[in-house]
C-alpha positions as CSV (number, residue, x, y, z in Angstrom):
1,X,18.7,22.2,11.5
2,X,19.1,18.9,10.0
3,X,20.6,18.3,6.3
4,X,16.6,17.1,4.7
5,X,15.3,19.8,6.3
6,X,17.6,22.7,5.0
7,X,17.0,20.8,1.6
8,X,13.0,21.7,2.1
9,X,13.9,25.4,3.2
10,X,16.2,25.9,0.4
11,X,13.5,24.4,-2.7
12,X,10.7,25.8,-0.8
13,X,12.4,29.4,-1.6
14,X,13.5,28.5,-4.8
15,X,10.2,28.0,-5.6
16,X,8.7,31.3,-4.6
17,X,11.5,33.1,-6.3
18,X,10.9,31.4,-9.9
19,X,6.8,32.4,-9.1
20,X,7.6,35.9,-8.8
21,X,10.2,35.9,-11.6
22,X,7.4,34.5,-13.5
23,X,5.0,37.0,-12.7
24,X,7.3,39.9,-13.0
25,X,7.8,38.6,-17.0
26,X,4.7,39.5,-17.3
27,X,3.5,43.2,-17.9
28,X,-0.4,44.2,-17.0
29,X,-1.7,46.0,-19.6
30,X,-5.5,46.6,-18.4
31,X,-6.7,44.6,-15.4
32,X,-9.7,46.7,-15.1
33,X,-9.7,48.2,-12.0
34,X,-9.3,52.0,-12.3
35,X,-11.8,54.1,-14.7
36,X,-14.9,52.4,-13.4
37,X,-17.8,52.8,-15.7
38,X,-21.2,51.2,-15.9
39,X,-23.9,52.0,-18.7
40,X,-27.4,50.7,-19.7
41,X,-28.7,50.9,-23.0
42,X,-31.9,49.1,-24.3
43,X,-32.6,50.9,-28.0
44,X,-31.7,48.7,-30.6
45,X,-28.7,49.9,-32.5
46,X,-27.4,52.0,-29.9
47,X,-23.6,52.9,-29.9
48,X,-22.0,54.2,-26.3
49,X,-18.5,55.5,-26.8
50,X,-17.0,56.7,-23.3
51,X,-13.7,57.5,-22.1
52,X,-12.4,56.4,-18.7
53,X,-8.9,57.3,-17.0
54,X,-6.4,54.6,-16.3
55,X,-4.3,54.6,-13.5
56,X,-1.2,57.1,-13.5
57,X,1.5,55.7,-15.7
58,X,-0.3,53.2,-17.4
59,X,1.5,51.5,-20.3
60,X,-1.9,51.9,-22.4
61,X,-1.9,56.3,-21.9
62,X,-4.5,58.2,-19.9
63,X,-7.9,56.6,-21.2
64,X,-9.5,53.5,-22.1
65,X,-11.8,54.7,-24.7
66,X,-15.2,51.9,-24.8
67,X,-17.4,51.3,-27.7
68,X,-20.5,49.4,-26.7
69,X,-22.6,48.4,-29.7
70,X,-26.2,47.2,-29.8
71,X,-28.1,45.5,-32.8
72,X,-31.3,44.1,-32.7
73,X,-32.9,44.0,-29.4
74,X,-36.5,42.2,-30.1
75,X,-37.5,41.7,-26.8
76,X,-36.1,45.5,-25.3
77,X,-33.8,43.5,-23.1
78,X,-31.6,45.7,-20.6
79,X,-27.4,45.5,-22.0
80,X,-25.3,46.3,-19.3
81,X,-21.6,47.1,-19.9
82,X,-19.5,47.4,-16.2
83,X,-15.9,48.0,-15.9
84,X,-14.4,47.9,-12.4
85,X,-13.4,45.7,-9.6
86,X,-10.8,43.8,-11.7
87,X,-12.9,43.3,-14.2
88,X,-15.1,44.4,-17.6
89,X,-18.2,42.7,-17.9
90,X,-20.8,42.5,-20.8
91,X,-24.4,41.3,-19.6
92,X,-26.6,40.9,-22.7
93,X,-30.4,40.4,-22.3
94,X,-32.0,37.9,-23.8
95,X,-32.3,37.3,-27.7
96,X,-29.8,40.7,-28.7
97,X,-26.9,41.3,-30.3
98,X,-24.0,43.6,-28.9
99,X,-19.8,44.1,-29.5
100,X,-17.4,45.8,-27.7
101,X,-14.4,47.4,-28.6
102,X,-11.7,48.8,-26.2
103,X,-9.2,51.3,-27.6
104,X,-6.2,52.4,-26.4
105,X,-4.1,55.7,-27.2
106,X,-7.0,57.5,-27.9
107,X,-8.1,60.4,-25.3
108,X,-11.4,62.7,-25.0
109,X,-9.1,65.1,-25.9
110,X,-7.8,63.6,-29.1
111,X,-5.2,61.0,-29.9
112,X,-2.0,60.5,-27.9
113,X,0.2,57.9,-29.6
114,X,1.4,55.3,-27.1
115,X,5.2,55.0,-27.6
116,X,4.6,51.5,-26.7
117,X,7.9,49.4,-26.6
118,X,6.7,45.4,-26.5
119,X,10.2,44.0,-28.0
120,X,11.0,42.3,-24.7
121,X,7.7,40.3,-24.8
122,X,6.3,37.6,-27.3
123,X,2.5,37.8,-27.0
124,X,-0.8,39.7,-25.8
125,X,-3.0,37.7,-23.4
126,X,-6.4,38.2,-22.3
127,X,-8.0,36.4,-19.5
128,X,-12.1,35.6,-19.5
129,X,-13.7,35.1,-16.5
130,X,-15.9,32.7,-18.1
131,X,-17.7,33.2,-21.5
132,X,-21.5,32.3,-21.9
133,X,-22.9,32.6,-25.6
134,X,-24.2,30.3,-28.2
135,X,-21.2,30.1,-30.1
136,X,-17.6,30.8,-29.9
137,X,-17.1,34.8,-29.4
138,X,-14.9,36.4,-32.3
139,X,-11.7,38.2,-30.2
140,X,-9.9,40.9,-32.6
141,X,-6.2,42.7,-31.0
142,X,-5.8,45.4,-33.6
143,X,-2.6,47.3,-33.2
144,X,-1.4,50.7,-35.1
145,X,2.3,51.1,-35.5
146,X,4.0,54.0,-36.0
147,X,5.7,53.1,-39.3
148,X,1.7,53.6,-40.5
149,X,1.1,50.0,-40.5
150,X,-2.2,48.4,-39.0
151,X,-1.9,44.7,-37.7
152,X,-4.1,42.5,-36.0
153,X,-5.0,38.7,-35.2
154,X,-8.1,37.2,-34.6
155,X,-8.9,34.1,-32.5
156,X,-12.2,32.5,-31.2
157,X,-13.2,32.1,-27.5
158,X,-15.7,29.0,-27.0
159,X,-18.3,29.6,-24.5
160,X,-16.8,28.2,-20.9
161,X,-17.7,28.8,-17.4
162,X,-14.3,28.7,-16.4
163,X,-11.6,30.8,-16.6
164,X,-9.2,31.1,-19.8
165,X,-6.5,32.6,-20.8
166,X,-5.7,33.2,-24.4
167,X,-2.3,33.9,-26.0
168,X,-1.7,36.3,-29.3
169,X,1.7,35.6,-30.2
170,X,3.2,38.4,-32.0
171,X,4.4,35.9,-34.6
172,X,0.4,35.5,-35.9
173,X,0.4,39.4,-36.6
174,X,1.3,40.8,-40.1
175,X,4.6,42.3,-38.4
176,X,6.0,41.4,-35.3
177,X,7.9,44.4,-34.7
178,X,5.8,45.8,-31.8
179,X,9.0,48.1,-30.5
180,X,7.0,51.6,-31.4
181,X,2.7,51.2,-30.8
182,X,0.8,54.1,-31.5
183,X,-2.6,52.4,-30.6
184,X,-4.3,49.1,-29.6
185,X,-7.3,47.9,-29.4
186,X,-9.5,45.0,-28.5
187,X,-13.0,44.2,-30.5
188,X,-14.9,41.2,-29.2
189,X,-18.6,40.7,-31.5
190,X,-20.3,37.3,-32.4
191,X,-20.9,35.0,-30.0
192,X,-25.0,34.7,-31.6
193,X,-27.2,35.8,-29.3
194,X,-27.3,36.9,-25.7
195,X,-23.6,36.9,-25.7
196,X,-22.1,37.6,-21.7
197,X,-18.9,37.6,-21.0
198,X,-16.2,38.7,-18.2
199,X,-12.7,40.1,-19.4
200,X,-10.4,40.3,-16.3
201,X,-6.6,41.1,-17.8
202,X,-4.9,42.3,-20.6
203,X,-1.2,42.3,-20.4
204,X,2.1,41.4,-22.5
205,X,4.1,37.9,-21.8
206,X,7.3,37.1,-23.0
């Protein structure tokens, strides 16, 4: 093997080792693919709560606890929420109004504080599949320590058919200190109408 081409071998796997050093940093929180669940609703100001299991040892606890709301639905539109596949998807009909909410810590049975140490990581992400809505959709990460204190940053998502990932440094919450979660939770609303939406991963980054 000649000296340029032992270079190529040598960068080629220094490269694959920093991609998966990369992608080890980061811990999946929620990609959506275990507690399928799909739901139609069509009666204006409908609220469906449901609780679906996560995968066995999941950071988040045993459930992901939904809240699908509906306001005005003038034109009795069919809302679809669907979870699974890698993915959580909100299909609003034409000219209604709906918010989600995703909770975490929180179980059928009653609450089960996470325990949640995030002091090796900087940041919550969430990744859309695409957004389509008439304006910017308002994204909410609430989190419940267990000093008692409730923290939480909001950021807007403009509409996009690509794919986007969106950082929520711990630095914009009111405390930082996210070495002891009790809960989390995710509330995405506004949008106007006929907001749609695909939410593929939640996870921490450094």
């Amino acid at each position: 093997m000649n000296l340029q081409r032992t270079r190529s071998v040598i960068l080629a796997v220094f490269v694959l080792c920093l991609a998966g050093m990369n992608a080890s940093a980061q811990l999946v929180l929620d990609n959506f693919t275990a507690g399928p669940y799909s739901k139609y609703v069509v009666a204006a100001k409908t609220i469906d709560k449901h609780f679906a299991p996560l995968a066995a040892a999941s950071p988040l606890g045993a459930d992901r606890y939904t809240v699908l709301t509906l306001g005005s639905n003038a034109h009795k539109q069919l809302i679809r929420l669907d979870v699974g596949d890698g993915i959580c998807i909100v299909d609003t009909g034409f000219g209604a109004y709906t918010g989600l909410a995703i909770y975490y810590g929180f179980t059928a049975s009653g609450d089960t504080p996470l325990g949640l140490n995030l002091s090796a990581y900087s940041q919550f992400q969430l990744t859309f599949a695409g957004v389509s809505a008439a304006y910017p959709l308002s994204t909410t990460i609430v989190v419940w320590l267990s000093n008692g204190s409730i923290v939480s940053q909001e950021l807007s998502i403009p509409p996009s058919v690509d794919p986007e990932t969106v950082a929520y440094p711990f630095s914009g919450f009111q405390s930082s200190n996210f070495s002891d979660i009790n809960y989390i939770g995710i509330v995405i609303e506004g949008g106007g109408l006929s907001p749609s939406y695909g939410l593929t991963l939640f996870q921490a980054a450094p």
